[in-house]
PyMOL Python script that loads the backbone (N, CA, C, O; Angstrom):
from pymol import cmd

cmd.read_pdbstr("""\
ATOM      1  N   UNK A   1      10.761  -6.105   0.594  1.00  0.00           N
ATOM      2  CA  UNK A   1      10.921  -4.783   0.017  1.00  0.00           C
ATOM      3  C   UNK A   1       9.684  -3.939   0.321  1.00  0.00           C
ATOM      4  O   UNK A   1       8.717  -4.389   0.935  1.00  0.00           O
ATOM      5  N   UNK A   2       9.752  -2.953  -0.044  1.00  0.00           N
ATOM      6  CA  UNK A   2       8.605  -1.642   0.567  1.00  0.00           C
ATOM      7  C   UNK A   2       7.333  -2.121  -0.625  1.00  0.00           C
ATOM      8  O   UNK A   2       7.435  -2.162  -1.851  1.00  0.00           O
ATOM      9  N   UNK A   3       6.458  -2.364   0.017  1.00  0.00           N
ATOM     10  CA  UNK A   3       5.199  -2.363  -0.637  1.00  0.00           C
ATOM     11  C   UNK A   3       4.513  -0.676  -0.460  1.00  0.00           C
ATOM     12  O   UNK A   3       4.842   0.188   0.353  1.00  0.00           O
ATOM     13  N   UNK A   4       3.371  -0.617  -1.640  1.00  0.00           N
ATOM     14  CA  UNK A   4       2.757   0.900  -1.769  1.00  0.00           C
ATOM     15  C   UNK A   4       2.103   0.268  -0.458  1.00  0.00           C
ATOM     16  O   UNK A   4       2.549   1.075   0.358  1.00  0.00           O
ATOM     17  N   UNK A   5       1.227  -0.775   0.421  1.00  0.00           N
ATOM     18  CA  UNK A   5       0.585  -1.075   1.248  1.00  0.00           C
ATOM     19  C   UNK A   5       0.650  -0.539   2.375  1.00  0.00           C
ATOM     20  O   UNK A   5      -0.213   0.041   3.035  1.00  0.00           O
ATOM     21  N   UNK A   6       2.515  -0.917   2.723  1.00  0.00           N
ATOM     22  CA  UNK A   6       3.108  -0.721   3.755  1.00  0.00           C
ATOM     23  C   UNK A   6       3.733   0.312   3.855  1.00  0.00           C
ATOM     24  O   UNK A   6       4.309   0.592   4.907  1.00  0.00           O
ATOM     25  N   UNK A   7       3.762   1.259   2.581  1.00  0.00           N
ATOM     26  CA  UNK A   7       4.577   2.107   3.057  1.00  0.00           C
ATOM     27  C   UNK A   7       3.525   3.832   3.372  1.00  0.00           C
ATOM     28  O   UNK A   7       2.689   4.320   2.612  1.00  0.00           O
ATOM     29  N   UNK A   8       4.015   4.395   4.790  1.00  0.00           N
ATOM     30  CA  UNK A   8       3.420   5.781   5.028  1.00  0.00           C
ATOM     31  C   UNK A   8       2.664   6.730   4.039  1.00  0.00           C
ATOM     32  O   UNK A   8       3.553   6.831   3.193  1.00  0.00           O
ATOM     33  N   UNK A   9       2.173   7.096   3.811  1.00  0.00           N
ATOM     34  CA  UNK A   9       1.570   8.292   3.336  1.00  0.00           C
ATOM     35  C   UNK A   9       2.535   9.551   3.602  1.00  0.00           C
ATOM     36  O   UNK A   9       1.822  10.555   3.582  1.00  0.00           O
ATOM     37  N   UNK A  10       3.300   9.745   3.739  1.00  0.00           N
ATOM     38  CA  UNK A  10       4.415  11.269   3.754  1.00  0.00           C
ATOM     39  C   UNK A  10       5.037  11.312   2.867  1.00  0.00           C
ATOM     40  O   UNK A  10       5.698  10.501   2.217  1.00  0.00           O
ATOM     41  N   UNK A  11       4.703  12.894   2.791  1.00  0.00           N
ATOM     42  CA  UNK A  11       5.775  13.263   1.183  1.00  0.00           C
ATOM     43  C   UNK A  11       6.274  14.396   1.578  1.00  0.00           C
ATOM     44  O   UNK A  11       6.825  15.087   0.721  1.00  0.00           O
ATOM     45  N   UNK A  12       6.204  14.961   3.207  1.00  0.00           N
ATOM     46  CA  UNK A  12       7.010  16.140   3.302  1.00  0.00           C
ATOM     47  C   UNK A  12       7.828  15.659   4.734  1.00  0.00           C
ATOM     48  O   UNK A  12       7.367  14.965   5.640  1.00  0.00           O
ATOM     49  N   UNK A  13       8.566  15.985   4.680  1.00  0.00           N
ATOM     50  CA  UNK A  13       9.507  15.747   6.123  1.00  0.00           C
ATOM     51  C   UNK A  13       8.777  16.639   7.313  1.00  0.00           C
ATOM     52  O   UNK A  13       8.854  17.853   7.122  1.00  0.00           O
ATOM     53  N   UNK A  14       8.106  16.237   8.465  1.00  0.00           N
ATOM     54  CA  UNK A  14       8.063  16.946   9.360  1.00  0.00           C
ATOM     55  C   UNK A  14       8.655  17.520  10.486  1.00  0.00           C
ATOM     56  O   UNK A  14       8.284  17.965  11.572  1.00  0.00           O
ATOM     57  N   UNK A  15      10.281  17.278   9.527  1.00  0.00           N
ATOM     58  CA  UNK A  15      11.027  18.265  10.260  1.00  0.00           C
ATOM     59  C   UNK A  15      11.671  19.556   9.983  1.00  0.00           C
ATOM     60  O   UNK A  15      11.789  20.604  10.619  1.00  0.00           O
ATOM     61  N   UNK A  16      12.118  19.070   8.621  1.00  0.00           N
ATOM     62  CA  UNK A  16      12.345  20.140   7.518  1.00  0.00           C
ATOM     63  C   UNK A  16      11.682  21.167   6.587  1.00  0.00           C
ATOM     64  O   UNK A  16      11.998  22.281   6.170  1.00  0.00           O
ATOM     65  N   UNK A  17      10.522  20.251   6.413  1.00  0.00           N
ATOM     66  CA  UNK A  17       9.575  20.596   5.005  1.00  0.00           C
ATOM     67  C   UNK A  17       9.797  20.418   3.829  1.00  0.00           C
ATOM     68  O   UNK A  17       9.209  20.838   2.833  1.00  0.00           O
ATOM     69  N   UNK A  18      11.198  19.391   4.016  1.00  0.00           N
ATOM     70  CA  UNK A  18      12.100  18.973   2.931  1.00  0.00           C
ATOM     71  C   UNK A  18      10.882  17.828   1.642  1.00  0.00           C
ATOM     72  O   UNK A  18       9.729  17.562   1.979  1.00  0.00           O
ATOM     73  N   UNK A  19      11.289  17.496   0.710  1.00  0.00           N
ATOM     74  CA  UNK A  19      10.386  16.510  -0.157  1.00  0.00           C
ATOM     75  C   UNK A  19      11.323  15.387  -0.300  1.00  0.00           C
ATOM     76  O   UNK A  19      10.687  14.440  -0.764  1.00  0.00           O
ATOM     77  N   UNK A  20      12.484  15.091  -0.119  1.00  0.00           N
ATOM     78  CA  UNK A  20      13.851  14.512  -0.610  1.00  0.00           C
ATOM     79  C   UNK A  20      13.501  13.418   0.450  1.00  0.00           C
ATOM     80  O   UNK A  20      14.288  13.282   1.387  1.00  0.00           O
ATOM     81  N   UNK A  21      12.183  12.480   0.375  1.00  0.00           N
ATOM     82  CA  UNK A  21      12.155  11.342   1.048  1.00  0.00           C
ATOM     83  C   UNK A  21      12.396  10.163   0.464  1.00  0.00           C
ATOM     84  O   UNK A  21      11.747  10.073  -0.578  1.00  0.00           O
ATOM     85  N   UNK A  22      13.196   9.015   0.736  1.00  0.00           N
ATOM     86  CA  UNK A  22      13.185   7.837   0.956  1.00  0.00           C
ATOM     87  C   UNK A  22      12.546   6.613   1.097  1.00  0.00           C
ATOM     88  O   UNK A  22      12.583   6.544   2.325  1.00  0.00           O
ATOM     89  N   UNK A  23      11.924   5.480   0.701  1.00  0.00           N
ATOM     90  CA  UNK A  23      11.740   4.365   1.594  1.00  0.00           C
ATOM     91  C   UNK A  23      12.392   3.540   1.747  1.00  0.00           C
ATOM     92  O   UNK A  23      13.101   3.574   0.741  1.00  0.00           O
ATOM     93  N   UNK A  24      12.773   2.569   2.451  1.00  0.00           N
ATOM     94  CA  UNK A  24      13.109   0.973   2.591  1.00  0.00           C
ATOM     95  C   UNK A  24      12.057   0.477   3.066  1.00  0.00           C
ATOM     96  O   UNK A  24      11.160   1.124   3.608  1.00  0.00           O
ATOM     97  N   UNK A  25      12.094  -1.111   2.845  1.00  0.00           N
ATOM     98  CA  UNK A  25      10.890  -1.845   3.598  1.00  0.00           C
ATOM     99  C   UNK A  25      11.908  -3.561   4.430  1.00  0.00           C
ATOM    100  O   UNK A  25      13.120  -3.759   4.505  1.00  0.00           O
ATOM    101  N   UNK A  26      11.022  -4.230   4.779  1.00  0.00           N
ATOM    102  CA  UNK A  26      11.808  -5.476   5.149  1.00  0.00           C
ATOM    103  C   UNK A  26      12.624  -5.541   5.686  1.00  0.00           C
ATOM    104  O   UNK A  26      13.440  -6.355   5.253  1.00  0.00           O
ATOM    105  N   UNK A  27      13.108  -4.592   7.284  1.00  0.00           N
ATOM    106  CA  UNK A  27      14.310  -4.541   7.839  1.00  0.00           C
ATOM    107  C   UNK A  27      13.622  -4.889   9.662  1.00  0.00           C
ATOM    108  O   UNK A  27      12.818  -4.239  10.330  1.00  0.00           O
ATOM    109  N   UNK A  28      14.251  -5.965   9.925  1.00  0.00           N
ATOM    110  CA  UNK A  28      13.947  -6.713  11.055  1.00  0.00           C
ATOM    111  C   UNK A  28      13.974  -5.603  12.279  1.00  0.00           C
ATOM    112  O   UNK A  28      14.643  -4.572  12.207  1.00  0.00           O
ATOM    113  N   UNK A  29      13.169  -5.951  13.389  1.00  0.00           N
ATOM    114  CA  UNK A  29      12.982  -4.735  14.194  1.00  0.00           C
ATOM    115  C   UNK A  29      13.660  -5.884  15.311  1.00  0.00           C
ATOM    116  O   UNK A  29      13.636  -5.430  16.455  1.00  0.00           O
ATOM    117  N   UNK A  30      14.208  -7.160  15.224  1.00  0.00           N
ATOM    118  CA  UNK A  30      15.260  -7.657  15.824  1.00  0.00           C
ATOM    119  C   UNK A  30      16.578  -8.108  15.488  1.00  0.00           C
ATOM    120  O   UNK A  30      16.710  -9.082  14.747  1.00  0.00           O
ATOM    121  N   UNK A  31      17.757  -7.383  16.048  1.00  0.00           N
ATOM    122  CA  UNK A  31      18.968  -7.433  14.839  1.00  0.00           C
ATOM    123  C   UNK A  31      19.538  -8.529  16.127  1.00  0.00           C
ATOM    124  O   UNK A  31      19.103  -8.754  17.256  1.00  0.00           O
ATOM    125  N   UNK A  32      20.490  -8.964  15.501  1.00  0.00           N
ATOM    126  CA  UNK A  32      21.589 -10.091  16.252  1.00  0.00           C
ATOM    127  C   UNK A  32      21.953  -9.661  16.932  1.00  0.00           C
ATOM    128  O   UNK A  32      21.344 -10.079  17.917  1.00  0.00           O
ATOM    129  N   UNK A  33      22.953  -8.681  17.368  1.00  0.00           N
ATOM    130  CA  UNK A  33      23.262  -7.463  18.636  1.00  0.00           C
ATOM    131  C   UNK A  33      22.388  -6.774  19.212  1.00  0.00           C
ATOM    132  O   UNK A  33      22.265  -6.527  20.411  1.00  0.00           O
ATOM    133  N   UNK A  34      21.640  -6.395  18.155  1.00  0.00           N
ATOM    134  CA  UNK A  34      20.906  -5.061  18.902  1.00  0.00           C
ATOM    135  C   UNK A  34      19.805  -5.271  19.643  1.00  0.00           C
ATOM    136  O   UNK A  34      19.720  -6.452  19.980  1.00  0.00           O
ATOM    137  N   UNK A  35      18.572  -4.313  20.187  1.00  0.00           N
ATOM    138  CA  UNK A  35      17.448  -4.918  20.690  1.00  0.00           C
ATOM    139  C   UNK A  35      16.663  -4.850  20.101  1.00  0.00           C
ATOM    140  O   UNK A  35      16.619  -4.118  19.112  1.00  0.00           O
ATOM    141  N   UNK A  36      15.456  -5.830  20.614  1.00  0.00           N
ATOM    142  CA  UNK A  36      14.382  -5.785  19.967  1.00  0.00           C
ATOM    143  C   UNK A  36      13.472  -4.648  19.839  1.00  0.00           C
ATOM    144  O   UNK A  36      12.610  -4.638  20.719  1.00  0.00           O
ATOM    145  N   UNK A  37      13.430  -3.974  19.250  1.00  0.00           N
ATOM    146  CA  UNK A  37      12.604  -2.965  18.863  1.00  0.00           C
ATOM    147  C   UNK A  37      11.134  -2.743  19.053  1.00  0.00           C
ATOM    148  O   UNK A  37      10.524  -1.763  19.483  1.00  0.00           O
ATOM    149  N   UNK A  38      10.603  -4.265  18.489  1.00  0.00           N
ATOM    150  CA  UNK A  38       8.982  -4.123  19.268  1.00  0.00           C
ATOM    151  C   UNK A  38       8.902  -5.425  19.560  1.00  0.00           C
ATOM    152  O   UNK A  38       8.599  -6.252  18.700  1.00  0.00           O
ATOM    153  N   UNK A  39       9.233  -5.821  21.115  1.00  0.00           N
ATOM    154  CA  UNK A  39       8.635  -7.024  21.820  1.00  0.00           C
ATOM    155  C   UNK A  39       7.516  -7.601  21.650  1.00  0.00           C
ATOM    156  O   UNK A  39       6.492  -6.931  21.788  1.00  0.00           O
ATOM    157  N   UNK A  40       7.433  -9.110  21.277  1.00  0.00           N
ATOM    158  CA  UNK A  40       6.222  -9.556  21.472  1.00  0.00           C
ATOM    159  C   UNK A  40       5.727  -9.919  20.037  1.00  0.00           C
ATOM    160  O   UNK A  40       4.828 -10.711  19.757  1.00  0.00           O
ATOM    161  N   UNK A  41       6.437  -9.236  19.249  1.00  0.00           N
ATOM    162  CA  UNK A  41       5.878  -9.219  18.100  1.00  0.00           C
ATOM    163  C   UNK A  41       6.723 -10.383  16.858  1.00  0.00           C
ATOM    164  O   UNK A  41       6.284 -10.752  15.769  1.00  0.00           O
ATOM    165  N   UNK A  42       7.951 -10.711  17.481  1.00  0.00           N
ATOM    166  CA  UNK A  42       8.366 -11.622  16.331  1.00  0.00           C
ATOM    167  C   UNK A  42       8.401 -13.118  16.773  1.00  0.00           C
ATOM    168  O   UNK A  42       8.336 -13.326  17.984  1.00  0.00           O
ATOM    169  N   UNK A  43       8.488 -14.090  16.000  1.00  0.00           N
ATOM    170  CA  UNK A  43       8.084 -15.511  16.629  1.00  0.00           C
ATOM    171  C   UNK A  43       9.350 -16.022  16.612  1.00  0.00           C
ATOM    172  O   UNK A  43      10.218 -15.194  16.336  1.00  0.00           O
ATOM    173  N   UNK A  44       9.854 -17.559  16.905  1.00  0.00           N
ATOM    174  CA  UNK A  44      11.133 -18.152  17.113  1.00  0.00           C
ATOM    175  C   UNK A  44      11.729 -18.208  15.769  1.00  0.00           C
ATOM    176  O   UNK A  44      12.886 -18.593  15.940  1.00  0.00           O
ATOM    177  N   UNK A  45      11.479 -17.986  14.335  1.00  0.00           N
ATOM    178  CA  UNK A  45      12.207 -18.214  13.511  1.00  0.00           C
ATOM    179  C   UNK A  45      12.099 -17.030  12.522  1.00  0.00           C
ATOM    180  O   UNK A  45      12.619 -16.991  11.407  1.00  0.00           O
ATOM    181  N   UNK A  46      11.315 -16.035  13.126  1.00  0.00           N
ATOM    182  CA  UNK A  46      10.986 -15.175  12.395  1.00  0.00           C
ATOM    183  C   UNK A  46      10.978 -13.063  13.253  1.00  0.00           C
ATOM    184  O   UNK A  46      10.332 -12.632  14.208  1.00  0.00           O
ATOM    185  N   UNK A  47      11.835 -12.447  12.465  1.00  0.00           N
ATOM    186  CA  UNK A  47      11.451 -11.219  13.195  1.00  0.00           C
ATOM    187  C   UNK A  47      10.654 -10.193  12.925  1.00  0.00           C
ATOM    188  O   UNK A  47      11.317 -10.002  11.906  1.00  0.00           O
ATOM    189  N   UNK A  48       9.670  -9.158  12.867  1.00  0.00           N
ATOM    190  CA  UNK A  48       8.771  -7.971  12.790  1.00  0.00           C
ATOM    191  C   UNK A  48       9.648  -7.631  12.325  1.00  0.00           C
ATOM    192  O   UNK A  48      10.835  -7.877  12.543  1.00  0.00           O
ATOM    193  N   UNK A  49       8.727  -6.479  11.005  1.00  0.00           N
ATOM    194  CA  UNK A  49       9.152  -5.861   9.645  1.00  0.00           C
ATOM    195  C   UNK A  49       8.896  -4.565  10.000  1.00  0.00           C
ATOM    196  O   UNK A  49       7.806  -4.244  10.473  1.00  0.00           O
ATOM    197  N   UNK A  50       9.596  -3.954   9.859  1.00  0.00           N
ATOM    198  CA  UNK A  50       9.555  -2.456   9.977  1.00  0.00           C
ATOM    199  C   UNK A  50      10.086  -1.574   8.310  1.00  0.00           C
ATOM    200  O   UNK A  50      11.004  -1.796   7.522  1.00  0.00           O
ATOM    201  N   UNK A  51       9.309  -0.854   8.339  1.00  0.00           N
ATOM    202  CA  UNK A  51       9.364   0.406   6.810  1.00  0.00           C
ATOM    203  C   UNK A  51      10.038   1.297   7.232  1.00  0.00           C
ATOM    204  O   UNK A  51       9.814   1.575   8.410  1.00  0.00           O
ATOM    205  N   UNK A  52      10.996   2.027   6.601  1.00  0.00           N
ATOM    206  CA  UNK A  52      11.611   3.462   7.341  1.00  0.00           C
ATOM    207  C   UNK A  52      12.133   4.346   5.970  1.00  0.00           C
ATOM    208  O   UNK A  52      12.562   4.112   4.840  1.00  0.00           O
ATOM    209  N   UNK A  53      11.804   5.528   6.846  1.00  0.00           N
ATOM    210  CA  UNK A  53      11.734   6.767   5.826  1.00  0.00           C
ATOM    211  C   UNK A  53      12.377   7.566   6.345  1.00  0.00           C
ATOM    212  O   UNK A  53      12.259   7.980   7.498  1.00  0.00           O
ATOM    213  N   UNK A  54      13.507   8.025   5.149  1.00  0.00           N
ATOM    214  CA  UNK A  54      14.582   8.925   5.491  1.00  0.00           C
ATOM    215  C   UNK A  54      14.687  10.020   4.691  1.00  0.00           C
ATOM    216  O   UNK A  54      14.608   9.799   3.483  1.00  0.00           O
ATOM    217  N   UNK A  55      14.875  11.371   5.122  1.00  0.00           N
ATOM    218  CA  UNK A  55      15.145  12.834   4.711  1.00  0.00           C
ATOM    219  C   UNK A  55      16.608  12.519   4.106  1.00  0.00           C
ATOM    220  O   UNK A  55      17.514  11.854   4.609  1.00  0.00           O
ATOM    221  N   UNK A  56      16.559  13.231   2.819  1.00  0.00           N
ATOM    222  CA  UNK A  56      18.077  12.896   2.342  1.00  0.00           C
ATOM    223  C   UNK A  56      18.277  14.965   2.825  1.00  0.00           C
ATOM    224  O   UNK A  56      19.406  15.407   2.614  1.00  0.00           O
ATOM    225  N   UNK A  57      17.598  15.622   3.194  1.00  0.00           N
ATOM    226  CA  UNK A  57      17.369  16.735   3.005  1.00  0.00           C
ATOM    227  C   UNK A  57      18.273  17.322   4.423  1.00  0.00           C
ATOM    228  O   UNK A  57      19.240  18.081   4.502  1.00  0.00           O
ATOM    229  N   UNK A  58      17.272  16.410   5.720  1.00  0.00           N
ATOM    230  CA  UNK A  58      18.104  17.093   7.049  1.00  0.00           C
ATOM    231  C   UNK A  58      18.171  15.493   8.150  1.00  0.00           C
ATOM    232  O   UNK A  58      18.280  15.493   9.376  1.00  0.00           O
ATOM    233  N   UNK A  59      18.068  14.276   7.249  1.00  0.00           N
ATOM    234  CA  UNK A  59      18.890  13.112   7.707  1.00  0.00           C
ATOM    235  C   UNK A  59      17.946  12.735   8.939  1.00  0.00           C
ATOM    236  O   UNK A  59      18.452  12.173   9.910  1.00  0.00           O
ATOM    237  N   UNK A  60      16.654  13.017   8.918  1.00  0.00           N
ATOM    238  CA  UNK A  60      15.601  12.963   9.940  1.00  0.00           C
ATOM    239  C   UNK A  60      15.302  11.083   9.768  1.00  0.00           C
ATOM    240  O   UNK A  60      14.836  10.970   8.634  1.00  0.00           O
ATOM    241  N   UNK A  61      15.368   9.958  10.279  1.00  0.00           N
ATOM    242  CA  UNK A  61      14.758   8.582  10.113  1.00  0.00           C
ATOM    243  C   UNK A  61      13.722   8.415  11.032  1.00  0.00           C
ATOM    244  O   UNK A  61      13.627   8.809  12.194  1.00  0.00           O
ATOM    245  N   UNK A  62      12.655   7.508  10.050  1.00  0.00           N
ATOM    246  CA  UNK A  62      11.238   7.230  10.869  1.00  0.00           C
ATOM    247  C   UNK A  62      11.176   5.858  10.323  1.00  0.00           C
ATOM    248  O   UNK A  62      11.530   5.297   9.286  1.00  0.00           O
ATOM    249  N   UNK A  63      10.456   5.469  11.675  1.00  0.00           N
ATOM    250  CA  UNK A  63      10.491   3.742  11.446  1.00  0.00           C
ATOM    251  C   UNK A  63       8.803   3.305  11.723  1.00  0.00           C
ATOM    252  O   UNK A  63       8.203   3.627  12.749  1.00  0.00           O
ATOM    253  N   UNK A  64       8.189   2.509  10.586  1.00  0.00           N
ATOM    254  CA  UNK A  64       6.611   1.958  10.472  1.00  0.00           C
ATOM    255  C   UNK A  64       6.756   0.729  11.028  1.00  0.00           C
ATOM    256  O   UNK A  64       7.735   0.006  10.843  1.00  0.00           O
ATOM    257  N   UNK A  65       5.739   0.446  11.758  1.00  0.00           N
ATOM    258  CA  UNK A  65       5.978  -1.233  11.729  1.00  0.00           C
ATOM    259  C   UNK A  65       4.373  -1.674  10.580  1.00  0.00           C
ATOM    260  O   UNK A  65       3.237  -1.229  10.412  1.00  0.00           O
ATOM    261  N   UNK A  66       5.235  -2.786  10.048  1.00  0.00           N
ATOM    262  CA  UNK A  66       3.992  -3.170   8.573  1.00  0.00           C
ATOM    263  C   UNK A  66       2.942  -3.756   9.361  1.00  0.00           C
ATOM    264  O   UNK A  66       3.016  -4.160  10.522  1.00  0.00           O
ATOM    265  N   UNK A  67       1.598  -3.748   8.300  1.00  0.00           N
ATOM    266  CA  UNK A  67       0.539  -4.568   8.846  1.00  0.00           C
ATOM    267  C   UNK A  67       0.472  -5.538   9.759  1.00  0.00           C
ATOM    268  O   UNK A  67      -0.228  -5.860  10.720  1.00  0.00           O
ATOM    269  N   UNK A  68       1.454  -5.923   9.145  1.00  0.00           N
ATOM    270  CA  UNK A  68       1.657  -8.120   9.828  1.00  0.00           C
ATOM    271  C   UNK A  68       1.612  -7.472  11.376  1.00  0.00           C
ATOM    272  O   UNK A  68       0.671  -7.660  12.147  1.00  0.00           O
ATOM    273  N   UNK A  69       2.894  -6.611  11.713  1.00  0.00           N
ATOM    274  CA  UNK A  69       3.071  -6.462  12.855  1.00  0.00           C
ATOM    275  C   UNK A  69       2.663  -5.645  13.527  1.00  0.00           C
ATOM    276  O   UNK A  69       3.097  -5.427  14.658  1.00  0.00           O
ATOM    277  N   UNK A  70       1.716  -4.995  12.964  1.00  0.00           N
ATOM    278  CA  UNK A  70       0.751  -3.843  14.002  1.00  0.00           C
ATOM    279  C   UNK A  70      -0.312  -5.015  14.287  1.00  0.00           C
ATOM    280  O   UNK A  70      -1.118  -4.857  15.204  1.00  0.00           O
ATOM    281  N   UNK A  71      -0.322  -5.811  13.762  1.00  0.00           N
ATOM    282  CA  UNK A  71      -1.757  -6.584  13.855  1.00  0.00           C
ATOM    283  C   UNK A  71      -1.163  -7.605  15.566  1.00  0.00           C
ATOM    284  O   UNK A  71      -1.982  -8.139  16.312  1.00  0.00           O
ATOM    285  N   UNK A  72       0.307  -7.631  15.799  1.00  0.00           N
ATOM    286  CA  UNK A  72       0.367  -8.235  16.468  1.00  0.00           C
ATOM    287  C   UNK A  72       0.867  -7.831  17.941  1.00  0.00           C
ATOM    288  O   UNK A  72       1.343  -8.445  18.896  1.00  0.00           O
ATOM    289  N   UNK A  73       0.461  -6.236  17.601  1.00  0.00           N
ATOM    290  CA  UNK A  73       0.694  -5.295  19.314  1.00  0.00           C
ATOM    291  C   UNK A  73      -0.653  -5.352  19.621  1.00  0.00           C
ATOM    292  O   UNK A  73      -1.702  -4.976  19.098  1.00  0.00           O
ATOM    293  N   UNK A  74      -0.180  -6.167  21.023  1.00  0.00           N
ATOM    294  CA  UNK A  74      -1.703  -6.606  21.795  1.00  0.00           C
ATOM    295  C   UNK A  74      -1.165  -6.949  22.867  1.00  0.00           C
ATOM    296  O   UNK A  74      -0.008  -7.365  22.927  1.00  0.00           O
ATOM    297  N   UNK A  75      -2.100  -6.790  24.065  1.00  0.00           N
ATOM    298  CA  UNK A  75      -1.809  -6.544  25.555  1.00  0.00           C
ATOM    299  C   UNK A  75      -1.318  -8.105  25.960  1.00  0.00           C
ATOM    300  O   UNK A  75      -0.374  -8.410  26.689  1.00  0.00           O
ATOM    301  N   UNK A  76      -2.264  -9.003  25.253  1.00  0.00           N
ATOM    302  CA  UNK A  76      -1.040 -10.508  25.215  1.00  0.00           C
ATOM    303  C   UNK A  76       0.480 -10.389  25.419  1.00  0.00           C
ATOM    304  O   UNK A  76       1.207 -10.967  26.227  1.00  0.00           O
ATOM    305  N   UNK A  77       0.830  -9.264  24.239  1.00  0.00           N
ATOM    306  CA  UNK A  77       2.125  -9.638  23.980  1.00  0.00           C
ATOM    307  C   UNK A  77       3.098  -8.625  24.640  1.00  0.00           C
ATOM    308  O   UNK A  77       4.273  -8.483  24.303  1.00  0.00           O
ATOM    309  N   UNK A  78       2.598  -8.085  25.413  1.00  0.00           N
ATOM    310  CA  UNK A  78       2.751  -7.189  26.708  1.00  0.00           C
ATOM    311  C   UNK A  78       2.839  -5.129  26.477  1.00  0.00           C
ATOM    312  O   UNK A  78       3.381  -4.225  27.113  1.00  0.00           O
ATOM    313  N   UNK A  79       2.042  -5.195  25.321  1.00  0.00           N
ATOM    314  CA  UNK A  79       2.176  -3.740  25.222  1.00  0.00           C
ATOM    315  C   UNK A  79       0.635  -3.059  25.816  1.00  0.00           C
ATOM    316  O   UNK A  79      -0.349  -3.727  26.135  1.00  0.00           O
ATOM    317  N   UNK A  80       0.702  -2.211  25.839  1.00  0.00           N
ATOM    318  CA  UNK A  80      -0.354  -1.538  26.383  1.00  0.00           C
ATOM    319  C   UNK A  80      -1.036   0.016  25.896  1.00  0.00           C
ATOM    320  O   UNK A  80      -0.147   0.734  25.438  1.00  0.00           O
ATOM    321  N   UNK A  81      -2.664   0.802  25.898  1.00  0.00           N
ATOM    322  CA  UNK A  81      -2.393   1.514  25.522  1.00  0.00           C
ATOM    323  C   UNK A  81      -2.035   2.570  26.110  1.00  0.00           C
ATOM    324  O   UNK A  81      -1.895   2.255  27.292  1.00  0.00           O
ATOM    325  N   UNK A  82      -1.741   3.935  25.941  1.00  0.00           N
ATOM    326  CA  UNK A  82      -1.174   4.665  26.490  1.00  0.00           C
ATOM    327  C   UNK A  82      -2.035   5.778  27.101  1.00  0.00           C
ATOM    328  O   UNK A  82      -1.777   6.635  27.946  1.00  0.00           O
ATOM    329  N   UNK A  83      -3.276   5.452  26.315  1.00  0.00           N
ATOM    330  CA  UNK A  83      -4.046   6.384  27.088  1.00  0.00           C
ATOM    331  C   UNK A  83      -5.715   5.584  26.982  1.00  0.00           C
ATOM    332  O   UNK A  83      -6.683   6.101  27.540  1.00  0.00           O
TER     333      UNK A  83
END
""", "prot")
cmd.dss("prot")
cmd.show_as("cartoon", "prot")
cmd.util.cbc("prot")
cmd.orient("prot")
């Protein structure tokens, strides 16, 4: 579930300017169908946690990845930086 830890600092939509935000926490950034969302980052029995925050205002979704798994984007695990 959404920890105060893990979850963003936003209280205004930066798309709207709406306040009508959302959290969830604990939603796998690898689903059974779908793709993996951030490579590299989940292990064989386990997938990366992502936080996401939704505008009930103009339906805008943003997706965090939690501590655990920022700690584990690293050029090892084939990401890189961008600048």
């Amino acid at each position: 579930m959404t920890s105060a830890e893990d979850t963003p600092p936003q209280t205004i939509c930066p798309e709207c300017q709406g306040d009508n935000l959302y959290a969830h926490g604990g939603i796998n950034a690898r689903g059974g169908y779908g793709p993996d969302l951030l490579p590299g980052t989940s292990g064989v029995f386990s997938s990366a946690k992502m936080q996401t925050i939704v505008c009930r205002d103009c339906g805008l979704i943003r997706f965090y990845a939690t501590r655990e798994t920022l700690a584990r984007i690293t050029p090892d695990n084939g990401w890189r930086k961008t600048r």
